[in-house]
C-alpha positions, 0 to 999 in steps of 0.5 A, a space after each residue: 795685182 789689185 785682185 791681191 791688194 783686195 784679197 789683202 785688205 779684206 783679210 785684215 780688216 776688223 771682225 764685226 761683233 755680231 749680237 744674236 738671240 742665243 735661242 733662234 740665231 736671229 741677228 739683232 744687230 752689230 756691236 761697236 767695241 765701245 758698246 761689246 766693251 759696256 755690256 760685258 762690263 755691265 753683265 755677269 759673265 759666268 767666265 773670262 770666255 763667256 759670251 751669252 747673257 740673260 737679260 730681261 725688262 729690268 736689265 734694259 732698265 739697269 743698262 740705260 741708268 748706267 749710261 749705255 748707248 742707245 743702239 745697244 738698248 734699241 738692239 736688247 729691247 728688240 732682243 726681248 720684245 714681248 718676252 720676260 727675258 731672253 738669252 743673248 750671244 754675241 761673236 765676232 764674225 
């Protein structure tokens, strides 16, 4: 019986949102619903069911004016790292 309750519990826990470099599929890290919540209100989404974005130095330094998290600027800053810009995704997995 705790076999079941297990197998139960595990199936309705949360999704975790998981941010990638859209290019390589390197993990960068995990996102809180509050910071997926200020990227894609902060970024441009070329539709209601986007979920990449292009960023760069100047993007970074818009997001951290606004107020974003800082786990979340640490996770785009390694995203960019010596690069001009980069494509990110993030999913819930």
């Amino acid at each position: 019986m705790a076999c079941v309750a297990s197998v139960i519990s595990h199936s309705s826990a949360p999704a975790m949102i998981i941010l990638k470099n859209k290019a390589t599929g390197l993990q960068l890290g995990t996102l809180s619903e509050d910071e997926l919540a200020f990227l894609t209100e902060a970024l441009e989404a070329e539709s209601s069911t986007d979920q990449d974005y292009y960023i760069n130095h100047a993007t970074v330094s818009l997001l951290e004016t606004d107020g974003a998290p800082a786990e979340l600027l640490a996770m785009l800053n390694r995203a960019l790292g010596e690069h001009d810009g980069v494509d990110i995704i993030w999913s819930r997995e």
